[in-house]
Backbone as numpy.savetxt, mean C-alpha at the origin, in Angstrom:
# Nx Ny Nz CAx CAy CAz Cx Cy Cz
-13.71 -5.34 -18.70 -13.06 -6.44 -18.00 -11.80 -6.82 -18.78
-10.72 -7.40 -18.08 -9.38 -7.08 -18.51 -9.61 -8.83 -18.14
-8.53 -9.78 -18.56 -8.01 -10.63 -18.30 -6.84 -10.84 -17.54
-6.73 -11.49 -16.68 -5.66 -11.69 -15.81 -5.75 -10.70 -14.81
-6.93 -10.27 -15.07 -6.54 -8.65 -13.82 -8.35 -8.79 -13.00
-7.70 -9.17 -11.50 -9.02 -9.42 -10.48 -9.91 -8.53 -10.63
-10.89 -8.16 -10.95 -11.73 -7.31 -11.13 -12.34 -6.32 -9.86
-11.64 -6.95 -9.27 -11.48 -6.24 -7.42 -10.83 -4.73 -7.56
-9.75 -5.05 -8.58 -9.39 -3.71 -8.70 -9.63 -2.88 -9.93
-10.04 -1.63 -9.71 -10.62 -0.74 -10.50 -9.98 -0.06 -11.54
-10.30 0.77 -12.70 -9.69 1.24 -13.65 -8.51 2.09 -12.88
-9.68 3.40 -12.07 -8.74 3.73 -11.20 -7.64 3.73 -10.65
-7.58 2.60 -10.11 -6.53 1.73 -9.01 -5.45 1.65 -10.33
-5.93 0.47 -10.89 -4.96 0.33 -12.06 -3.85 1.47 -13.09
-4.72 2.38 -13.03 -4.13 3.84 -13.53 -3.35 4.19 -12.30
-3.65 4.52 -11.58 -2.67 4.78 -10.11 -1.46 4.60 -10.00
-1.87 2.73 -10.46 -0.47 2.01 -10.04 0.68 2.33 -11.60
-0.15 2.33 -12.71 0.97 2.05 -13.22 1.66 3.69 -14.00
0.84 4.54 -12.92 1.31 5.69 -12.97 2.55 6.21 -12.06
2.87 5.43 -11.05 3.45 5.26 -10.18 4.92 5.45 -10.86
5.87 5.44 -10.00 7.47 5.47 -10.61 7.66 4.73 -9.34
9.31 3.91 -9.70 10.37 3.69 -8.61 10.38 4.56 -7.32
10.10 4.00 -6.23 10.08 4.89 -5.05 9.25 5.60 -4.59
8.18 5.66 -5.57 6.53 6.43 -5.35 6.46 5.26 -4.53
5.56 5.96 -3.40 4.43 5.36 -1.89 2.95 5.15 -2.35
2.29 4.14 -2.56 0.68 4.26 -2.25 0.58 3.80 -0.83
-0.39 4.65 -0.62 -1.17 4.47 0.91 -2.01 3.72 0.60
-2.31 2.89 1.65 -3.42 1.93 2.04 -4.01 2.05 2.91
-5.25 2.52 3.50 -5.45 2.66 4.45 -6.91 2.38 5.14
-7.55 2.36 6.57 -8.83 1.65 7.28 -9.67 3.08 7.01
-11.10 2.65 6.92 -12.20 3.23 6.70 -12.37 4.67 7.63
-11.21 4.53 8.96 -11.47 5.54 9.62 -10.19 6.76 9.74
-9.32 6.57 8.24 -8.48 6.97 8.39 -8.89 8.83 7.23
-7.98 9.52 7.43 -8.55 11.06 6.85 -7.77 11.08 6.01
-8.43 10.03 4.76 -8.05 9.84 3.24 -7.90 11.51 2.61
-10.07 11.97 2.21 -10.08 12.85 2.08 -9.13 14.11 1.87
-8.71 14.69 3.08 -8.17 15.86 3.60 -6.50 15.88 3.17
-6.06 14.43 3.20 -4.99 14.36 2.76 -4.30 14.34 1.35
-5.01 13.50 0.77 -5.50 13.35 -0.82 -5.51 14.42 -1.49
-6.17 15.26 -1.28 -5.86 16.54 -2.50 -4.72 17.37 -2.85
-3.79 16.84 -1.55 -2.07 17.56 -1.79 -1.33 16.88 -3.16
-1.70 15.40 -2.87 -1.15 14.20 -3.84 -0.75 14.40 -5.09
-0.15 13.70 -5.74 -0.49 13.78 -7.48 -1.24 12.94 -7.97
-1.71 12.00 -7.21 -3.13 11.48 -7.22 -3.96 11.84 -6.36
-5.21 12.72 -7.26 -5.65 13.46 -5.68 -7.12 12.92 -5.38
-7.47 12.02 -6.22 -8.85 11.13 -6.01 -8.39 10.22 -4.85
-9.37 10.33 -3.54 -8.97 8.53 -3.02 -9.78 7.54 -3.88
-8.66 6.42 -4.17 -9.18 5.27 -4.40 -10.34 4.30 -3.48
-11.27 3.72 -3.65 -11.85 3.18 -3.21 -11.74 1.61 -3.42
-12.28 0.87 -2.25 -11.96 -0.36 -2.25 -12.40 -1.35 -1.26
-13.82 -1.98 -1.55 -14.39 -2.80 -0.62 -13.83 -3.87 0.05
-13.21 -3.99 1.50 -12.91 -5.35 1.90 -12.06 -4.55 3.08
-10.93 -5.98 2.70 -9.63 -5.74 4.23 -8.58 -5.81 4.05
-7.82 -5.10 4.55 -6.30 -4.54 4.71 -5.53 -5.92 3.67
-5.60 -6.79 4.40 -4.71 -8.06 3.70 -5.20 -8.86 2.26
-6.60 -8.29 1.95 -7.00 -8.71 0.93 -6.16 -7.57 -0.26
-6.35 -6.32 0.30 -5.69 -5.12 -0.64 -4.71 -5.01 -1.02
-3.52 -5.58 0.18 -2.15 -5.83 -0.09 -1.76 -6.91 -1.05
-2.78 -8.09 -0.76 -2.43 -9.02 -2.07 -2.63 -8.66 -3.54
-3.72 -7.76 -3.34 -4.15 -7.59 -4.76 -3.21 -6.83 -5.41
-2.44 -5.53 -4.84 -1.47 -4.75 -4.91 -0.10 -4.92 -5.57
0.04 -6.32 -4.20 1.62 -7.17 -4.29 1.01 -7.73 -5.75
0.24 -8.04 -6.56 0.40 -8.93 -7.48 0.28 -8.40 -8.72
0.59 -6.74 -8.79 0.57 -5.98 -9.81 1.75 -4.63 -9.62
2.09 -4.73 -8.26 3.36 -3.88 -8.17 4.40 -4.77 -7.66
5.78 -4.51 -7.63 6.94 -5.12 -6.87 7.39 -3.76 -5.78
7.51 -3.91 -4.74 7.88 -3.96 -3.55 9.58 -3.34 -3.74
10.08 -1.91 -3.14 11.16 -1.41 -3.91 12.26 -2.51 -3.17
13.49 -2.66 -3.63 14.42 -3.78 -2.68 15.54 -2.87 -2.20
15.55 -1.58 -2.61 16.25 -0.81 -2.39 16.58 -0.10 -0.54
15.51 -0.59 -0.22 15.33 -0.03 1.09 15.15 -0.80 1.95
15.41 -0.70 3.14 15.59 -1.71 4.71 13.95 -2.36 4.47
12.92 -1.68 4.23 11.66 -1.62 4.50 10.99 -1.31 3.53
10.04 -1.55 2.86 8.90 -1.09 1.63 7.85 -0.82 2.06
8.05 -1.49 3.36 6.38 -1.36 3.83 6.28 -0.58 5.22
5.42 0.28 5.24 5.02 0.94 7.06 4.37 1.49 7.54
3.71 0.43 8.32 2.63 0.81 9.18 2.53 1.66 10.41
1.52 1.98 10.80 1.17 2.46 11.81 1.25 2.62 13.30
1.99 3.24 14.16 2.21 2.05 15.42 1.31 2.77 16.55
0.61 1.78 17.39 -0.47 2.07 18.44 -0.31 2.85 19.01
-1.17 3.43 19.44 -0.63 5.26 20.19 -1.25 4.41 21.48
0.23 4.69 22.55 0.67 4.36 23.37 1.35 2.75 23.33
1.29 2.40 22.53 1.77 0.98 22.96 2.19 0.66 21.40
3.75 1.33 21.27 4.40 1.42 19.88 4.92 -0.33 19.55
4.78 -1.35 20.37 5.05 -2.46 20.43 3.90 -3.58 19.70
3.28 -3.30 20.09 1.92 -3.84 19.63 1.77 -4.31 18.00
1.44 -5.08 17.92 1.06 -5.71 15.97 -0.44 -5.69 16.09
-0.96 -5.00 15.79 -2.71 -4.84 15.49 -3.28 -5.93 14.19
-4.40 -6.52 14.58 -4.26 -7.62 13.60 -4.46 -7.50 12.26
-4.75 -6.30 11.57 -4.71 -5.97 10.08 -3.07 -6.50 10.06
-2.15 -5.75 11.03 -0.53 -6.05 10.28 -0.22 -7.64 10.69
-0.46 -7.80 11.43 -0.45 -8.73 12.20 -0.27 -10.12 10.15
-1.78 -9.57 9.89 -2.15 -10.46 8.44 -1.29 -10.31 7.36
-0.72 -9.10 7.47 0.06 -8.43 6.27 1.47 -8.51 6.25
1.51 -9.17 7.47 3.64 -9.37 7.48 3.75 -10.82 6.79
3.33 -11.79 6.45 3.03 -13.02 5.61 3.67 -12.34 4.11
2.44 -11.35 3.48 2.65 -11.31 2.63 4.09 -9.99 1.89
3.96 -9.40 2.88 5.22 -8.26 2.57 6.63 -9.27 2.81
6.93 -10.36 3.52 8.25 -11.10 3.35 7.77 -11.88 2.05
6.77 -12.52 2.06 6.97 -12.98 0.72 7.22 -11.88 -0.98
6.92 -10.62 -0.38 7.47 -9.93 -1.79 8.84 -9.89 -1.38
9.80 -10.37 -0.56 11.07 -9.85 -0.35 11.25 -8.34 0.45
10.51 -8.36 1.22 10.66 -7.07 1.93 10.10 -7.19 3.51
10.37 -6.32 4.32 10.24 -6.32 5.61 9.24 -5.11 5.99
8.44 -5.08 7.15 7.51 -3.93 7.46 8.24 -3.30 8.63
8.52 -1.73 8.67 9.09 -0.42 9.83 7.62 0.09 10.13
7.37 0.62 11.22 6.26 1.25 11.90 6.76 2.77 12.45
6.14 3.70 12.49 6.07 5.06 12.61 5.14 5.31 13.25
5.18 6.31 14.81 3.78 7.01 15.18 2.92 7.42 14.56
1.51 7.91 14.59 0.40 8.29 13.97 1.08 9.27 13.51
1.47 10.67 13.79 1.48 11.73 13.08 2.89 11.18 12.02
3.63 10.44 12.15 4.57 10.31 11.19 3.68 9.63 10.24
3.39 8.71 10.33 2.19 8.17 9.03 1.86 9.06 8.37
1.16 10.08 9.02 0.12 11.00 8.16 1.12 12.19 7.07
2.61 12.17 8.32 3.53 13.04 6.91 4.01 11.86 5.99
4.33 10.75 6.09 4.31 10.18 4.73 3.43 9.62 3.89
2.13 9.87 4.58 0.88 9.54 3.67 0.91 11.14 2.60
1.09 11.90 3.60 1.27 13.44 2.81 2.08 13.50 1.57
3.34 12.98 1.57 4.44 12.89 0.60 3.64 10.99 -0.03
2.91 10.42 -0.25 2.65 9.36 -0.90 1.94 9.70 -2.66
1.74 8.79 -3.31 1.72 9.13 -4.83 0.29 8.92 -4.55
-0.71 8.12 -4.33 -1.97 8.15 -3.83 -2.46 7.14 -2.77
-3.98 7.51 -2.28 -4.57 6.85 -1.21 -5.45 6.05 -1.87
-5.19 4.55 -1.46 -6.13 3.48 -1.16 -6.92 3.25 0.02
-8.27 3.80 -0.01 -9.37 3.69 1.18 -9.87 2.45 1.31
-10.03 1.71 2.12 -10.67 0.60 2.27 -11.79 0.52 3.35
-12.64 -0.59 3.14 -13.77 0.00 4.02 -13.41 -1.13 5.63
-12.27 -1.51 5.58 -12.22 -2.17 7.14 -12.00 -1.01 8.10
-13.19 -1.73 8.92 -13.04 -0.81 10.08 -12.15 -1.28 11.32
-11.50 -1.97 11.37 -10.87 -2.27 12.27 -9.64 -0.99 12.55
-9.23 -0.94 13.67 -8.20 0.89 13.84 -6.94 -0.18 13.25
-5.89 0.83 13.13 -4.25 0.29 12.85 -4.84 -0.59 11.36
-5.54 -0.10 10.45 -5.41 -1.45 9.55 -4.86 -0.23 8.39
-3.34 0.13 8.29 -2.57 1.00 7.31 -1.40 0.55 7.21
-1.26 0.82 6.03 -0.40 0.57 5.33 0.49 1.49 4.21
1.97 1.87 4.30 2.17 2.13 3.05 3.13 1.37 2.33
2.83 1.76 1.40 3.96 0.36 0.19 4.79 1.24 -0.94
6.12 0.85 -0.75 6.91 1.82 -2.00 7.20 0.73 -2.67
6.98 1.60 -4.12 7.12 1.00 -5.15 8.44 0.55 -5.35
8.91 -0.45 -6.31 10.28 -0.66 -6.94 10.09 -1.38 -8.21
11.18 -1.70 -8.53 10.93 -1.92 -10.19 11.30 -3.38 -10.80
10.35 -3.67 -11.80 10.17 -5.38 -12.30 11.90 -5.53 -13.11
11.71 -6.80 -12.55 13.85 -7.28 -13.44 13.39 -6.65 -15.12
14.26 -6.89 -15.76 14.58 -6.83 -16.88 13.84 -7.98 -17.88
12.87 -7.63 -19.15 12.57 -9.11 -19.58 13.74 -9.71 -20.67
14.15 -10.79 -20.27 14.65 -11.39 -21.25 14.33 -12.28 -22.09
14.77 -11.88 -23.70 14.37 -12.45 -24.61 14.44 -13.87 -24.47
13.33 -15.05 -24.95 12.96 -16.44 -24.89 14.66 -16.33 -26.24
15.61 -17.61 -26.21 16.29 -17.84 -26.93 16.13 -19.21 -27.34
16.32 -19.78 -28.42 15.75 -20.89 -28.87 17.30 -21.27 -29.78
């Protein structure tokens, strides 16, 4: 057990993330999505595991990675096959917290998801079953620390 660090997330996870670089993608994704099959291309080729729901994962995420600012979008989900308009209520929960990192969510058809889940640094499985509850998140990088001056 680590301090300051929710115990929600795993050694795993934690190694993941801070294995990650500028512009590396983790996937996030619903219980019925084909983690597995995709995952072993990765350079993280374990899926992560992770009991709960889409918007609980993203917080835990947002509060140990920053969100890249480099790009229109950091975040992108999934969009309903047939009805590319639609906010499914996993995203529906998760656009709250992606403007509050300073970033905006773009949506992509199913098979586009799955090629940038393909090109992502690793998969976060979660066990919500609700459909559309995905997510991916690119990384970006913490300011500069500056020295306390006295």
């Amino acid at each position: 057990m680590l301090k300051g660090i929710d115990p929600r997330i795993s050694p795993e996870l934690l190694y993941a993330l801070a294995q990650m670089g500028h512009g590396d993608d983790l996937a996030i994704v619903d219980a019925n999505f084909p983690a597995a099959s995709l995952a072993r291309h990765l350079p993280f080729k374990n899926v992560i595991y992770l009991s709960g729901r889409l918007q609980a994962a993203v917080q835990l995420v947002l509060g140990l990675m920053p969100l890249d600012a480099f790009v229109p979008a950091a975040a992108t989900t999934m969009q309903v096959v047939g009805d590319p308009d639609a906010v499914p209520e996993p995203v529906a929960e998760i656009i709250p917290l992606i403007e509050g990192a300073g970033s905006s969510l773009q949506s992509v058809d199913r098979f586009g998801f799955y090629e940038l889940t393909r090109s992502s640094f690793a998969i976060l499985q979660l066990t919500d079953i609700r459909p559309y509850g995905n997510v991916i998140l690119k990384k970006g990088v913490l300011p500069p620390i500056r020295p306390n001056r006295q």
